[in-house]
C-alpha positions as CSV (number, residue, x, y, z in Angstrom):
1,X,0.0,0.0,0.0
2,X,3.0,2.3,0.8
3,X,3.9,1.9,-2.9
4,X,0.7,2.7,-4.5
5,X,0.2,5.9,-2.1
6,X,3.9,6.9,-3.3
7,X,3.8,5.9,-7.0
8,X,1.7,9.5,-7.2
9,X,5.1,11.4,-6.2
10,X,8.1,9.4,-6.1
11,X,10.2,6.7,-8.7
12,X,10.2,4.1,-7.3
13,X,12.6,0.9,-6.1
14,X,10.1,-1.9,-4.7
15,X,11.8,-5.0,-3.4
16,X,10.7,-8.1,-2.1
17,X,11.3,-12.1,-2.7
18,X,8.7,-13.1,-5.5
19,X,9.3,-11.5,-8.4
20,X,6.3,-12.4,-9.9
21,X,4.2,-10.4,-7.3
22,X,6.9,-7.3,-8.1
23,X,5.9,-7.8,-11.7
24,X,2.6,-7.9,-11.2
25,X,2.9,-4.4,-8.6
26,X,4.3,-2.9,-10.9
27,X,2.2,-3.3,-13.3
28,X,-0.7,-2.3,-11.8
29,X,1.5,0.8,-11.0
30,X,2.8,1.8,-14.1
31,X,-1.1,2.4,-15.4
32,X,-0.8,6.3,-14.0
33,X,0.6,8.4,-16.2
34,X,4.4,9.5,-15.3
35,X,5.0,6.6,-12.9
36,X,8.2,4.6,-12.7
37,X,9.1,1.2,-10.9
38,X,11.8,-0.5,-10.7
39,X,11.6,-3.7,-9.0
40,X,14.5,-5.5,-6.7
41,X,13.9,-9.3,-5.9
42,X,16.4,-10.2,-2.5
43,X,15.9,-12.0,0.2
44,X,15.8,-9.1,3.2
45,X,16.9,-12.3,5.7
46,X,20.2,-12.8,3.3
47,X,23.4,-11.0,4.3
48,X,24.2,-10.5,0.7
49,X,20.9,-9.3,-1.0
50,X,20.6,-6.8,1.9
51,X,24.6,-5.6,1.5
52,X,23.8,-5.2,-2.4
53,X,20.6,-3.3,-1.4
54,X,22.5,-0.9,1.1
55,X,25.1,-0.2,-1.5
56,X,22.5,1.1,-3.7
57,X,21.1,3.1,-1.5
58,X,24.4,4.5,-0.2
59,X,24.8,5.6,-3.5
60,X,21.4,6.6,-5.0
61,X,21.4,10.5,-5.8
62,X,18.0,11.1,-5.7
63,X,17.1,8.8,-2.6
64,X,14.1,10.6,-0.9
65,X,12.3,8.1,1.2
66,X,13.1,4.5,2.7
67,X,10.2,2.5,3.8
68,X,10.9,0.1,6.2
69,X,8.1,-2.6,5.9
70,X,9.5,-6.0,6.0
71,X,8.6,-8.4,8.8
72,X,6.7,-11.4,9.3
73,X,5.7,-13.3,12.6
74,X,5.1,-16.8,14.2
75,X,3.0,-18.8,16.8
76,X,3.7,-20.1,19.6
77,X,5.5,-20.2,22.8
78,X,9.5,-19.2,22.1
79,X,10.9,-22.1,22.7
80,X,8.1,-24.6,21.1
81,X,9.0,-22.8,17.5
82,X,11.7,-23.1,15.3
83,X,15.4,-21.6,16.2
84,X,16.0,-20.3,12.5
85,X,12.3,-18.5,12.4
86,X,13.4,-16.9,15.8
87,X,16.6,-15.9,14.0
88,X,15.7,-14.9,11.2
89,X,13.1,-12.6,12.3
90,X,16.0,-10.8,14.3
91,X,17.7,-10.9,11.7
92,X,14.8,-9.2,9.0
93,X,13.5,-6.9,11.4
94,X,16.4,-5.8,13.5
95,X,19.9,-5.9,11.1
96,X,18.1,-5.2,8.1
97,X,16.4,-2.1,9.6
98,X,19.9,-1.3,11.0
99,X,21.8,-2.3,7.4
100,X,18.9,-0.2,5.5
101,X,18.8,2.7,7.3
102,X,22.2,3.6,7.5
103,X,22.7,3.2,4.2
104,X,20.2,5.9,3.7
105,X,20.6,8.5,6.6
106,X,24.6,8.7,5.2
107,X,22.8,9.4,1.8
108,X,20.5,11.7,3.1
109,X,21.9,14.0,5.6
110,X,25.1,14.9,3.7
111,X,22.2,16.6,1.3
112,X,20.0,17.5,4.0
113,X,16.9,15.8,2.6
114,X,14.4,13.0,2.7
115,X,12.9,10.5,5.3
116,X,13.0,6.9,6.4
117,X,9.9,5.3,8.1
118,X,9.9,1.9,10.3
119,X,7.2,0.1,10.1
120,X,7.2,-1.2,13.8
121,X,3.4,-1.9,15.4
122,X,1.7,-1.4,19.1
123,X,3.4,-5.0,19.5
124,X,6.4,-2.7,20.3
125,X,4.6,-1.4,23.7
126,X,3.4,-4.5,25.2
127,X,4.6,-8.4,26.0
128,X,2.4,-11.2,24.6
129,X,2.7,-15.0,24.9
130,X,3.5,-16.5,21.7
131,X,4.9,-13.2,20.1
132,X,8.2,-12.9,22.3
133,X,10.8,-12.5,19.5
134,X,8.2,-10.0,17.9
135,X,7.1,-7.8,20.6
136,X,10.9,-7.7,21.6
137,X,12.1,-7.2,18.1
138,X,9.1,-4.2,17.1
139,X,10.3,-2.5,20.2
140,X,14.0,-2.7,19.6
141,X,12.6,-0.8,16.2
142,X,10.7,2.2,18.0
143,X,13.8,3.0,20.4
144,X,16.2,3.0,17.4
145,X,14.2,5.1,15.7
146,X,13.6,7.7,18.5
147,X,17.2,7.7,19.0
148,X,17.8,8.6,15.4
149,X,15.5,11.5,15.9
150,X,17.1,12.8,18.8
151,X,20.6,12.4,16.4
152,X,19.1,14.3,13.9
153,X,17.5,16.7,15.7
154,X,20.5,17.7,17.5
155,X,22.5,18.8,14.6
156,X,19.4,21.0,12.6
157,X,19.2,18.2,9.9
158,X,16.1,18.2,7.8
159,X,16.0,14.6,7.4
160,X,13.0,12.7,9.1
161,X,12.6,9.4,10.9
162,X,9.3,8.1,12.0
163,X,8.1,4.6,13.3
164,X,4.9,3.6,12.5
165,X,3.0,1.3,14.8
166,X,-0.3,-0.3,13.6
167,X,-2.2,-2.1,15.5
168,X,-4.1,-5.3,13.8
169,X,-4.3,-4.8,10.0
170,X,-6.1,-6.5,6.9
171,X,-3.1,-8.0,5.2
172,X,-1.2,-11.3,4.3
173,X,0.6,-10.8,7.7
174,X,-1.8,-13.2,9.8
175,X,-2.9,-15.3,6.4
176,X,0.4,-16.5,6.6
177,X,0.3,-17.5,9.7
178,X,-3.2,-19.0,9.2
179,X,-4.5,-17.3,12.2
180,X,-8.2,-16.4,11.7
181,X,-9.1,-13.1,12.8
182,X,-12.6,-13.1,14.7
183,X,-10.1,-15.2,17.5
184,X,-7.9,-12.4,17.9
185,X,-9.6,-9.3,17.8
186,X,-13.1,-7.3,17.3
187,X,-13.9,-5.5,13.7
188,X,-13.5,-2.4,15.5
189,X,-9.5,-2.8,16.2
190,X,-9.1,-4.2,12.2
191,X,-7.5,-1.2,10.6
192,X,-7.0,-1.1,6.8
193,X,-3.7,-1.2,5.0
194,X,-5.2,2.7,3.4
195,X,-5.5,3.9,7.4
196,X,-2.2,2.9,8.0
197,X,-0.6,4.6,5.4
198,X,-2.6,7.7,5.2
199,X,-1.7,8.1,9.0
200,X,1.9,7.6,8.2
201,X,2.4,10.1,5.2
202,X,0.8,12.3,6.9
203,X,2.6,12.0,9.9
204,X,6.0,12.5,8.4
205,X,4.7,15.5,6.5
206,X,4.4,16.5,10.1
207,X,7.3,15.8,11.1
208,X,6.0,13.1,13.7
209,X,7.9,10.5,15.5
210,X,5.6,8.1,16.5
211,X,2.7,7.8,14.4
212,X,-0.3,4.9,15.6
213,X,-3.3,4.8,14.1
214,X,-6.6,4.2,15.2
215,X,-7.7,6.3,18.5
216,X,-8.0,2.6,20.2
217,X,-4.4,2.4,20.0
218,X,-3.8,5.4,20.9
219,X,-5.6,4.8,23.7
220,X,-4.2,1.4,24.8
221,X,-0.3,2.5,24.2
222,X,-1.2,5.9,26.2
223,X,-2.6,3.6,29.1
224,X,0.1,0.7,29.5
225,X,3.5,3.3,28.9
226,X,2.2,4.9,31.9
227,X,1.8,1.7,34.0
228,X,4.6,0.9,36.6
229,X,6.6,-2.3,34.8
230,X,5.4,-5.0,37.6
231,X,1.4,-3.9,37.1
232,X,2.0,-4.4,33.4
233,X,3.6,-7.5,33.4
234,X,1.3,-8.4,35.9
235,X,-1.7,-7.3,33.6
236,X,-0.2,-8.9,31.0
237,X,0.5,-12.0,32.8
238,X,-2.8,-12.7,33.3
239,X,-4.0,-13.2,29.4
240,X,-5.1,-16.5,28.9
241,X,-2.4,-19.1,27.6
242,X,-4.1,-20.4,25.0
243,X,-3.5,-16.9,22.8
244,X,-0.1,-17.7,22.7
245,X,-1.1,-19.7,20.0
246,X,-2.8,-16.9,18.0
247,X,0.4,-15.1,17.1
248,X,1.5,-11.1,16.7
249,X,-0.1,-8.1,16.2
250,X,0.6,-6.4,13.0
């Protein structure tokens, strides 16, 4: 959805692993008049498809906006799942994120220009059974970006940083994961890929750090930040086991 929403003003790279589904994106894309997209198949979890990635980006005049969006999750309790999904999901959302962005920022504030976002998700605030590796790892991503703000800010740089955090979200994220999503959540926390990005862009045109959309979320994250860490834990202690089989939020 990011891409379609910035086909309108920006050339775009997309990259993912199918190339078939980048075909087909761009495709779709292309139908506006003035819009180009370039597609980039690599594996965001391989060392050497990220390096060549960075090194683009290092070196991409025109480089106005990086997107982080990449992440996937799992179910079950940490140790009951597989060590290379656990690693690997470090690996996508953590050194990626790190590889990625500073590829970009060393682009971008030489010029004094452009943006990155993190997609991270309320996941980052909280502590859930069955989403360890994720809530840890979308956190991680909302503390390195507010760090990178404070960076930025301190030397007068133009350049912006946000992290996004969505709560749950019509995608492929919980298809994959084959988790049905009446069991997880009401209609009224279900936010639409559109919300999420319309929040975003707008956000960044803002200038704003922490963009999460939805006033439920808003809500919630306002609520447990401000809890002392034993009654959170405590609170979320008490969630029954059995959703640690229902996965992440988005």
């Amino acid at each position: 959805m990011f891409a379609r929403k910035l086909a309108r003003n920006y050339d775009l790279l997309v990259v993912a692993r199918r190339q078939d589904r980048l075909q087909e994106l761009a495709k779709a894309l292309m139908t506006a008049p003035n819009t180009r997209v370039e597609i980039c198949t690599a594996d965001l979890t391989n060392d050497q498809d990220v390096a060549s990635l960075a090194a683009r980006l290092s070196a991409e005049p025109r480089l106005g906006l990086l997107v982080n969006n990449a992440g996937f999750g799992t179910k079950g309790r940490f140790w009951e799942t597989t060590l290379d999904s656990q690693m690997q999901m470090h690996q996508l959302h953590v050194m990626t994120t790190v590889r990625l962005t500073h590829a970009a920022l060393e682009n971008m504030v030489p010029r004094n220009e452009g943006a990155v976002i993190n997609v991270a998700s309320v996941a980052g605030f909280v502590r859930r059974q069955g989403s360890v590796s994720y809530c840890a790892t979308k956190s991680w991503m909302n503390i390195f970006t507010e760090g990178l703000y404070l960076e930025l800010k301190s030397i007068g740089s133009r350049v912006k940083v946000q992290t996004v955090c969505p709560g749950y979200t019509y995608s492929e994220f919980h298809d994959k994961m084959a988790v049905q999503r009446e069991m997880v959540a009401g209609k009224g926390f279900w936010l639409t890929p559109e919300q999420v990005v319309d929040a975003s862009l707008s956000g960044l045109e803002r200038g704003q750090l922490y963009v999460i959309p939805g006033w439920r979320y808003r809500l919630l994250t306002a609520l447990v930040s401000k809890l002392p860490s034993r009654l959170r834990i405590g609170v979320e202690s008490m969630r029954k086991a059995a959703r640690a089989d229902q996965g992440a939020t988005q």
